[in-house]
C-alpha positions in Angstrom: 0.0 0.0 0.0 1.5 3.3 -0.8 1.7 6.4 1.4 -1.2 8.2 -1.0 -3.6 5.0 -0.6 -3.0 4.4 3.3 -4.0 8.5 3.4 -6.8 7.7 0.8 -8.0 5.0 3.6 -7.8 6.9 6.7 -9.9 10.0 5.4 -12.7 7.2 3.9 -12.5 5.8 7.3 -13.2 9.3 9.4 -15.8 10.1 6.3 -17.8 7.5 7.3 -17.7 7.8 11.5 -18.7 11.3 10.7 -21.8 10.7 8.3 -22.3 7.7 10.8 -22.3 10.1 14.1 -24.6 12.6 11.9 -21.9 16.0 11.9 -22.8 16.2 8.2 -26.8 16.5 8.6 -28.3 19.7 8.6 -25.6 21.4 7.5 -26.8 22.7 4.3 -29.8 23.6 6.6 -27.8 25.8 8.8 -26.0 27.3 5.6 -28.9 28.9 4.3 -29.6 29.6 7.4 -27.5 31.6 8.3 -27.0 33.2 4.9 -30.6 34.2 5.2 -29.8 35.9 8.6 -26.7 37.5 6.9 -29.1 39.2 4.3 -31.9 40.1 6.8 -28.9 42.0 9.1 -27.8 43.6 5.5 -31.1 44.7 5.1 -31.6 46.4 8.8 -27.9 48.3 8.3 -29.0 49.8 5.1 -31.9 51.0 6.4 -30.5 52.8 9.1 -27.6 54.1 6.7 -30.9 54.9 4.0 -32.3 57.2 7.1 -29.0 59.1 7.9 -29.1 59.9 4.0 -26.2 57.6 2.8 -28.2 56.8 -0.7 -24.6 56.2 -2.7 -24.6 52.6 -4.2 -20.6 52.9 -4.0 -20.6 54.6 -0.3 -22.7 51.6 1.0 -21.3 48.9 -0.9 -17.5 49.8 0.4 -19.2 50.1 3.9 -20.2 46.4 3.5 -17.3 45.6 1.8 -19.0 44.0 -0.8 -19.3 44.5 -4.3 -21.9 47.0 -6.3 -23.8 44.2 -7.9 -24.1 42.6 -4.9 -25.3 45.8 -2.9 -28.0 46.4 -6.0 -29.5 42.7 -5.3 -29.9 43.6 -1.7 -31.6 47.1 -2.6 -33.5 45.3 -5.1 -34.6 42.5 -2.6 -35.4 45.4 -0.3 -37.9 47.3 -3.0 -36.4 50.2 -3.2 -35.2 51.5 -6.7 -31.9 52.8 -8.2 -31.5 56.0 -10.7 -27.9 57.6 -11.1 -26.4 55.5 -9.0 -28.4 56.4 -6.0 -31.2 54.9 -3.7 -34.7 56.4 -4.5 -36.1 56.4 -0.8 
């Protein structure tokens, strides 16, 4: 057996106590979980940011430290719309 097979073994071996001792249920669960707690937390900053008068697409997007297309989704999912590069509140 070579070094690369005996390594191939061992992770099959703790592969299967794991799925066997259930540490791999419910984790895409508590992925999209917590992605949708992520977004829902986005949502609450921007309003607050909205309200102070922060309406810049590239102002709030560098506060997240995400991209713009990403900060339009979450204005988007949010309803609000976008002209010039700005938030219409």
């Amino acid at each position: 057996m070579t070094f690369e097979e005996y390594n191939k073994s061992v992770q099959d071996r703790h592969n299967k106590q794991a799925v066997s001792d259930g540490r791999f249920t419910g984790s895409f669960e508590r992925r999209s979980e917590e992605l949708r707690h992520k977004m829902a937390q986005r949502k609450q900053r921007v309003r607050v940011l909205l309200q102070e008068g922060i309406t810049s697409i590239d102002v709030l997007a560098q506060h997240f430290t995400i991209s713009v297309s990403t900060m339009r989704g979450v204005i988007y999912q949010m309803g609000l719309r976008i002209e010039n590069s700005r938030v219409v509140v």
